[in-house]
C-alpha positions as CSV (number, residue, x, y, z in Angstrom):
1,X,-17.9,-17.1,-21.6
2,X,-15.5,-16.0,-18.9
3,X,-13.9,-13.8,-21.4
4,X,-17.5,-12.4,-22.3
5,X,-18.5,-11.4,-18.6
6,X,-16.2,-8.2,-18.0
7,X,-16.7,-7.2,-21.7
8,X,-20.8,-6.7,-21.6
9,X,-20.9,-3.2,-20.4
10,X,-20.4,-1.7,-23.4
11,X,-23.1,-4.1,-26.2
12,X,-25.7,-2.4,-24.3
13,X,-25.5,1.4,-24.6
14,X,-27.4,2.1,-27.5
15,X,-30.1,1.2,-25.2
16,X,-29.4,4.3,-22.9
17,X,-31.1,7.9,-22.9
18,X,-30.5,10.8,-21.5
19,X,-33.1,12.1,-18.8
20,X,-33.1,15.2,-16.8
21,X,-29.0,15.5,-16.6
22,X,-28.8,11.6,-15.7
23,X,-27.9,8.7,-18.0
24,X,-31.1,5.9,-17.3
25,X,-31.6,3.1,-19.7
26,X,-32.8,-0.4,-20.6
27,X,-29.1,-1.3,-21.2
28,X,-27.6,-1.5,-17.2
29,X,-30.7,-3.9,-16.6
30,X,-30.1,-5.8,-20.0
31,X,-26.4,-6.1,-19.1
32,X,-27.4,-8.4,-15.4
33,X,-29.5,-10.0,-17.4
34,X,-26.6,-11.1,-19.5
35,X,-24.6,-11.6,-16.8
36,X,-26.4,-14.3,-15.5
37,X,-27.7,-16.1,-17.8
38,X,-23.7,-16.6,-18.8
39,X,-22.9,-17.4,-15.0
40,X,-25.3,-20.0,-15.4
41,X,-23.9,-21.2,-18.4
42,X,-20.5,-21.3,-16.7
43,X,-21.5,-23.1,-14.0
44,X,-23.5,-25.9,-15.7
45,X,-19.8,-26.3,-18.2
46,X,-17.7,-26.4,-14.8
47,X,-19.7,-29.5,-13.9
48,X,-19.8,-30.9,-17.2
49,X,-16.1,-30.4,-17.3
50,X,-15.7,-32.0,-13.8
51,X,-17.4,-34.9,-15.1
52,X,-14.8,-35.9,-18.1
53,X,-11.9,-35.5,-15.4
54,X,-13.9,-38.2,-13.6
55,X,-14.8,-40.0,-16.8
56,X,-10.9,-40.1,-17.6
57,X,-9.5,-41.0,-14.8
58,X,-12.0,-44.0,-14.5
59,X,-10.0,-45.0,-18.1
60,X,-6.7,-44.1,-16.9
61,X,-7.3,-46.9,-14.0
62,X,-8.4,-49.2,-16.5
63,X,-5.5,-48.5,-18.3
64,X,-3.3,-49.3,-15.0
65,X,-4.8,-52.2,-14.8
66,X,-3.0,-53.8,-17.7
67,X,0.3,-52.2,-17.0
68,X,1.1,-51.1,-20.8
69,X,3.4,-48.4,-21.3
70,X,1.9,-45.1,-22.3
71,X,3.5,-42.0,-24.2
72,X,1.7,-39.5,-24.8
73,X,2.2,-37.0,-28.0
74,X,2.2,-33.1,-27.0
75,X,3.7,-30.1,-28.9
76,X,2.6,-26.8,-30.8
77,X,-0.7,-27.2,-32.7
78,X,0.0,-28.2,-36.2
79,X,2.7,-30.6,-35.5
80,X,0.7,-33.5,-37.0
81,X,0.1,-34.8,-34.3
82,X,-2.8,-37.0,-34.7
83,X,-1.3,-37.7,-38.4
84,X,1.7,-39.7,-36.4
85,X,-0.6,-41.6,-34.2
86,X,-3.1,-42.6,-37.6
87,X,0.2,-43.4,-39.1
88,X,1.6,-45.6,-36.4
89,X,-2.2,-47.4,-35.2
90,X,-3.5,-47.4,-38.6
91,X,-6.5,-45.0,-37.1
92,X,-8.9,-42.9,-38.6
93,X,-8.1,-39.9,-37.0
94,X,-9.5,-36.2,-37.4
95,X,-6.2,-34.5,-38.8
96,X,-6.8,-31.2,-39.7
97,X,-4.7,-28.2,-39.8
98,X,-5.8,-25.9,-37.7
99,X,-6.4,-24.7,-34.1
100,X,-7.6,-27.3,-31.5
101,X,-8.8,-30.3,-34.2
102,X,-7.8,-32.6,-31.4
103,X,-10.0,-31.9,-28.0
104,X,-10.8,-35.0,-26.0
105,X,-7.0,-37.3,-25.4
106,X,-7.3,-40.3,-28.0
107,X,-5.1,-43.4,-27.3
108,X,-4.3,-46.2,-29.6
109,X,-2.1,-49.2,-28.8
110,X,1.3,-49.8,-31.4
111,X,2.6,-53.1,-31.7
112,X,6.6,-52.9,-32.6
113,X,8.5,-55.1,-34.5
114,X,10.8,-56.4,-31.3
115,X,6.8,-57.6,-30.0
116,X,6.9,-54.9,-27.7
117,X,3.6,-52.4,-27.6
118,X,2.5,-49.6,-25.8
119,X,-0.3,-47.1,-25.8
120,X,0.3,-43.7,-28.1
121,X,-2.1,-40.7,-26.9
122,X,-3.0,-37.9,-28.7
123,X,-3.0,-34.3,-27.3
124,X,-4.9,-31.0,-27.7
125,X,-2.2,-28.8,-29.5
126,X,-0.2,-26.1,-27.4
127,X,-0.3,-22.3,-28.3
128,X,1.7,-19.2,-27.0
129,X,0.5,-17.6,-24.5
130,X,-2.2,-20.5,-23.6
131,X,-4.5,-18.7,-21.0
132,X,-5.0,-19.8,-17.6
133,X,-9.3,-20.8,-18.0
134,X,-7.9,-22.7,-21.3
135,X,-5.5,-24.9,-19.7
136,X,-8.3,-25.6,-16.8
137,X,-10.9,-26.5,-19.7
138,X,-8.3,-29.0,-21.4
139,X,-7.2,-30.4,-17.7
140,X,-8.5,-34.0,-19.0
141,X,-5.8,-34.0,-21.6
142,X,-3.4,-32.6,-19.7
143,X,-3.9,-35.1,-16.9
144,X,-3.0,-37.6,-19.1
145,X,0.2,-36.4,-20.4
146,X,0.9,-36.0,-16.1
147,X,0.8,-40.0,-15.7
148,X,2.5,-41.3,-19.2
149,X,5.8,-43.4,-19.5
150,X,7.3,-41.2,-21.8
151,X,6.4,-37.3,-23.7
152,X,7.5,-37.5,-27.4
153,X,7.7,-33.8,-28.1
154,X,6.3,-33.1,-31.7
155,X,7.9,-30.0,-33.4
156,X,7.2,-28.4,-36.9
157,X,10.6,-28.4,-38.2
158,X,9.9,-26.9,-41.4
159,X,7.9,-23.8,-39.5
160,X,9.9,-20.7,-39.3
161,X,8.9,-19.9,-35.8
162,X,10.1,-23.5,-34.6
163,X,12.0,-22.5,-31.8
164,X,9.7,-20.5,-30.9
165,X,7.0,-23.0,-30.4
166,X,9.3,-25.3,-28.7
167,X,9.7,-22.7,-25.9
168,X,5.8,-22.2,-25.9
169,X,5.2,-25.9,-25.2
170,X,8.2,-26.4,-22.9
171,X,6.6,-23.3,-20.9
172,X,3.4,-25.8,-20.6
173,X,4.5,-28.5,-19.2
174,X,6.8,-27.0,-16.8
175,X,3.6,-25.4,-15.7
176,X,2.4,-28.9,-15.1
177,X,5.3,-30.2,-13.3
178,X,6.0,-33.5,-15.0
179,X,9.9,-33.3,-15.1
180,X,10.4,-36.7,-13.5
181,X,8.5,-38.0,-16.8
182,X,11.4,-38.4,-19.4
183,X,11.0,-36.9,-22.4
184,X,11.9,-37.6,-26.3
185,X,12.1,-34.5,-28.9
186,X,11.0,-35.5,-32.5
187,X,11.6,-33.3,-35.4
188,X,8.4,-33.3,-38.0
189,X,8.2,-32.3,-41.6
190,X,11.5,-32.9,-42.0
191,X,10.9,-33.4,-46.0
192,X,9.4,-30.1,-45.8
193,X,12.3,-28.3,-44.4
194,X,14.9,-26.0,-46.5
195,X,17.4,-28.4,-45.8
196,X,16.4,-31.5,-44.7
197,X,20.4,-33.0,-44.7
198,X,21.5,-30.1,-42.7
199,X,18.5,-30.0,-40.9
200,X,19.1,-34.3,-39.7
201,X,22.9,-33.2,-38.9
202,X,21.5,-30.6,-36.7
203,X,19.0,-33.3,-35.1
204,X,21.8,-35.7,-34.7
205,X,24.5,-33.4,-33.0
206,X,21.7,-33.5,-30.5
207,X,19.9,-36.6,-30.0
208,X,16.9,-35.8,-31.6
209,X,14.8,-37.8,-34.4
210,X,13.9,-36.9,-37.8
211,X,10.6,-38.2,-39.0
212,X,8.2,-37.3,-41.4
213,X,4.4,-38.4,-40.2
214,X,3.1,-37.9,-43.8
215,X,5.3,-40.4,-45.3
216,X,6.7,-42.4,-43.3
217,X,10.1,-41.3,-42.9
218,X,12.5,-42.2,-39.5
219,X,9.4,-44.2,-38.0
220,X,11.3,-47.4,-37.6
221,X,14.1,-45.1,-35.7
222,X,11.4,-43.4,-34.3
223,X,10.3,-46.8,-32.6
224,X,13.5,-47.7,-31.7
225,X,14.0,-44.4,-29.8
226,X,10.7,-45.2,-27.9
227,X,11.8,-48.9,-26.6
228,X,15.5,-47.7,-25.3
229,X,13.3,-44.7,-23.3
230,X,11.0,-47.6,-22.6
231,X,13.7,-49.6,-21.2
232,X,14.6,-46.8,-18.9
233,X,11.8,-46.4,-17.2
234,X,11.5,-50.6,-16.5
235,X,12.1,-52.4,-13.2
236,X,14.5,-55.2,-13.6
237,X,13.4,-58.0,-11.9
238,X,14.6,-62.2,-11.9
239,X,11.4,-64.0,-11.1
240,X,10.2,-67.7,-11.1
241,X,6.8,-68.3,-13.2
242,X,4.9,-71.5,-13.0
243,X,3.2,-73.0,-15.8
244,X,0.3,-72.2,-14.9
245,X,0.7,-68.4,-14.9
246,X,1.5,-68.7,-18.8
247,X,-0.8,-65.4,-19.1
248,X,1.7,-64.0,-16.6
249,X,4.8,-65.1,-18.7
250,X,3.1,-63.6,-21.9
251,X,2.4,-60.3,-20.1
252,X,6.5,-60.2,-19.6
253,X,7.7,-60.4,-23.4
254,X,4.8,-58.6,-24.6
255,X,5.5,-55.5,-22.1
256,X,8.6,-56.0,-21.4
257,X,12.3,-56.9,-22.4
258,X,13.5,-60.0,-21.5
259,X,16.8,-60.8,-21.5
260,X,17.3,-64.3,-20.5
261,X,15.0,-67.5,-19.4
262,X,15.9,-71.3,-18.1
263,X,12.9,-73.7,-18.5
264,X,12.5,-75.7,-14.9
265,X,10.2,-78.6,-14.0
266,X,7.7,-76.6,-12.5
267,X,8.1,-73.5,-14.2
268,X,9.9,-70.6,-15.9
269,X,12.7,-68.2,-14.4
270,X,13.1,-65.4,-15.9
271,X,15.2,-62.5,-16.1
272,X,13.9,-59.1,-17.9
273,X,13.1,-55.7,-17.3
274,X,9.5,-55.1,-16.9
275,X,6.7,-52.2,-16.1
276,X,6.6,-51.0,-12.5
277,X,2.7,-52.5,-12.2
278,X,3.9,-55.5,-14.1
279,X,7.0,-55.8,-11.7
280,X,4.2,-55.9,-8.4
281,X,2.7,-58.7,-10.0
282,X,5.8,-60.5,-9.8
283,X,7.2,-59.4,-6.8
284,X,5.6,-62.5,-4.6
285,X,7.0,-65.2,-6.8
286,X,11.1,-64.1,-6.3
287,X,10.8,-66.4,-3.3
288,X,10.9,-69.2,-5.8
289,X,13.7,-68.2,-7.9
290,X,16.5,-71.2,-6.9
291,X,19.4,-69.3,-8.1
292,X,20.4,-66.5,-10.1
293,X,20.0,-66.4,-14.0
């Protein structure tokens, strides 16, 4: 509708007439009338849209509550995205390809094999050249991406304008300034690529993982990846857990990565690295720890 509003003046002018040397028609007042019925429109969509930042943030603080990990997916549209996350979850995801199948930020929780878990969002696709009233109407995804653990950059391997969208979505989110978020690059579609062997050495060289969403392919690495990002972004901490904080002690080696514990007579110390939230928690029972693990 903002894109309509300075393109109106000329869907009216076979409404004008020409009357003694002067142009007069129906069509300049058809044209206000246009005009604001779409400011109107505009205005009631700005509040609307106000309202889901509000609505999401209320889940995001939810979400902070239990203090799981979150990574969020982002990168060009296409990527298969929301075909990861169903493959991962086990969800029932729209997947389609084309242009903005995934609106609202969807988030799913992924239980690894090491009993880790964490919670994988979803993200509205990127394009070049995204324009400015776009990014403002997607802010609720965006926000998202702005307080996750980790971004896992999806790219199209197999497109032949890959680099190119991986310098239209890098554009993005330096326009958001998250680069104190760290970041993991995943190569999709690999079994769709040329080359997939000398497409992997190429990943390799650079750090990067091959997967393919549709079937299955690198996930397990993929995973892997995720928990030593996972572990970077922890707080080590040595903490003493009574017995009767067992939910406590389950929150540790469900959401974090313990490394060593010593059963006492009253209860557990503990040594692991944990989430930051998680870590607060804990913070007021070091007093108890008797010695170091």
């Amino acid at each position: 509708m903002e894109y309509q509003l300075p393109r109106l003046t000329k869907l009216w002018t076979h409404l004008e007439r020409q009357s003694g040397g002067q142009v007069k028609g129906m069509g300049e007042k058809q044209i206000e009338v246009d005009k604001r019925i779409l400011r109107t429109q505009v205005s009631t969509l700005r509040k609307e849209l106000e309202s889901v930042r509000k609505h999401r943030k209320l889940y995001r603080n939810r979400r902070w509550s239990v203090p799981i990990p979150v990574v969020s997916l982002v990168g060009y549209t296409n990527a298969r995205k929301s075909t990861l996350l169903n493959r991962l979850t086990g969800a029932d995801l729209l997947a389609e390809d084309k242009l903005f199948a995934t609106l609202d930020p969807t988030t799913r929780r992924v239980l690894m094999k090491s009993g880790t878990e964490f919670l994988l969002t979803d993200t509205v696709g990127f394009i070049q050249k995204l324009p400015t009233m776009l990014v403002a109407a997607f802010r609720a995804t965006l926000e998202e991406i702005s307080e996750s653990s980790i971004i896992v950059h999806l790219v199209d391997i197999s497109h032949p304008l890959a680099q190119q969208q991986i310098s239209a979505v890098d554009k993005v989110l330096k326009e958001l300034d998250i680069d104190s978020v760290p970041k993991l690059v995943v190569w999709n579609k690999i079994d769709n690529a040329d080359n997939p062997l000398r497409v992997k050495e190429e990943a390799e060289k650079q750090g990067i993982i091959c997967i393919s969403a549709m079937n299955g392919d690198g996930l397990e690495e993929f995973c892997n990846a995720i928990q030593a990002k996972l572990k970077d972004s922890l707080v080590p901490i040595e903490a003493f857990v009574p017995y009767e904080k067992g939910d406590l002690l389950n929150d540790i080696h469900k959401l974090g990565m313990v490394e060593k514990t010593e059963y006492m007579e009253n209860g557990t110390l503990i040594k692991a690295h944990v989430p930051l939230p998680l870590a607060r928690l804990l913070t007021p029972l070091r007093q108890h720890v008797a010695a170091p693990l």
